[in-house]
C-alpha positions in Angstrom: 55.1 148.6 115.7 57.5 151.7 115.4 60.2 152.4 112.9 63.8 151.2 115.0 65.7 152.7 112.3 65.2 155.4 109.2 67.2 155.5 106.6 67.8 158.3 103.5 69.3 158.2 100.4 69.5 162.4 100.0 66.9 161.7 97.1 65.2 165.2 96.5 61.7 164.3 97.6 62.3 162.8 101.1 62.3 166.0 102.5 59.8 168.1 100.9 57.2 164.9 101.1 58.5 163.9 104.5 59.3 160.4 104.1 62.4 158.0 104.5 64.2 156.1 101.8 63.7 153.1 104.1 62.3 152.0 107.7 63.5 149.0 109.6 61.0 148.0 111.7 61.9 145.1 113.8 63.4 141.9 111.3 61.5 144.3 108.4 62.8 146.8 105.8 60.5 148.5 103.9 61.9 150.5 101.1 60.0 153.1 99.5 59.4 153.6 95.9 62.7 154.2 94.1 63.5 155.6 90.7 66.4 155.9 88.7 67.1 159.6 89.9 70.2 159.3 91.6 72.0 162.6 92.8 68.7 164.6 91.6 69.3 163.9 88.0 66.8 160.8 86.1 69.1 158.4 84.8 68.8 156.2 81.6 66.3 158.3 80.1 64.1 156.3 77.7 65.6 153.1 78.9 62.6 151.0 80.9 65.5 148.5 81.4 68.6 150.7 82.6 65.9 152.7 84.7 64.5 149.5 86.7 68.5 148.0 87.1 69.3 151.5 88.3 65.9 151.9 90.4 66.8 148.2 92.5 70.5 150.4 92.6 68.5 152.6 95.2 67.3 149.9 97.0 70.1 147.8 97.3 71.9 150.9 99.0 69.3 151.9 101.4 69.3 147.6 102.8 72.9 147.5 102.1 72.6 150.4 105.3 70.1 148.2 106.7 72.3 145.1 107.1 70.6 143.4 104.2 70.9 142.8 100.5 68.9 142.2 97.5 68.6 137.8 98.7 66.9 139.2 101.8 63.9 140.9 99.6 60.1 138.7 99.7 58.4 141.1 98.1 58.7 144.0 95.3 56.4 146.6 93.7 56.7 148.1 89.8 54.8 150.6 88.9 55.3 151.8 85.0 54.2 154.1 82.9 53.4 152.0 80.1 52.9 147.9 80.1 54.1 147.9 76.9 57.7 148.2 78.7 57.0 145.0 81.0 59.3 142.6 78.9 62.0 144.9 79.9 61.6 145.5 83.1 60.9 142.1 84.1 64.3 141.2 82.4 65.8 143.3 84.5 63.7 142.0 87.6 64.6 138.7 86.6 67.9 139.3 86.3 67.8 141.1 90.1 66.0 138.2 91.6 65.9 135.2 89.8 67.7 133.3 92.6 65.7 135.0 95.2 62.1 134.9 93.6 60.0 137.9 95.9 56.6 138.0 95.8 56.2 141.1 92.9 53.6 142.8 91.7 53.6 145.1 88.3 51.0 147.3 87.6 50.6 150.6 84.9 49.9 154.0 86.7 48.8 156.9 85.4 52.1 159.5 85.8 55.4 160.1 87.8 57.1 163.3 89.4 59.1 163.8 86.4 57.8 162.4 82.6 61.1 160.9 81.9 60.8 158.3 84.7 59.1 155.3 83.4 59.2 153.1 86.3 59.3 152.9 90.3 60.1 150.1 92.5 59.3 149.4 96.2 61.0 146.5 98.3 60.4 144.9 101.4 63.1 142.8 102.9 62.9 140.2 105.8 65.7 140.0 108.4 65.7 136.1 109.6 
């Protein structure tokens, strides 16, 4: 299956890796992993909580292009620098998707781009 659509959020990496923010692919979007730079700058430095609300803020805009929102999402991805933040992230996942309940996975990785990111969030979201 080829991508129908791409779509960019101007996030500093897309070009220089080569890759879109997300690809709608027939009834799927696929949404990269997102951080909480916005406008080049890393938000909510030393916040695991701000920085996951802020990161889903990225995808929410690149479905909101899509045609889709954040009820449309089966599955999500966190990766984190340190577990030891997963209460706070999953409050903020919680708060995100209580209603909707994705699949999700969360999993420590070893660094980021940038130190003061402490976590990254991919979506996929299912167009009925």
């Amino acid at each position: 299956m080829s991508a129908d659509r791409l779509i960019s959020s101007g996030g500093p990496w897309e070009d220089v890796v080569g890759y879109s923010r997300a690809v709608v692919a027939g009834p799927w979007v696929l949404v990269a992993g997102s951080t909480a730079t916005v406008d080049g700058e890393v938000r909510h430095v030393g916040d695991p909580y701000a920085q996951t609300v802020e990161a889903f803020g990225v995808v929410r805009r690149a479905l909101e292009q899509a045609g889709l929102g954040l009820e449309d999402v089966v599955r999500t991805r966190m990766y984190v620098a340190d577990i030891a933040h997963e209460a706070e992230i999953a409050r903020a996942h919680s708060e995100l998707f209580d209603r909707v309940r994705p699949a999700a996975t969360m999993v420590q990785v070893g660094a980021f781009v940038d130190p003061r990111m402490l976590v990254e969030v991919e979506a996929d979201a299912y167009r009925a």
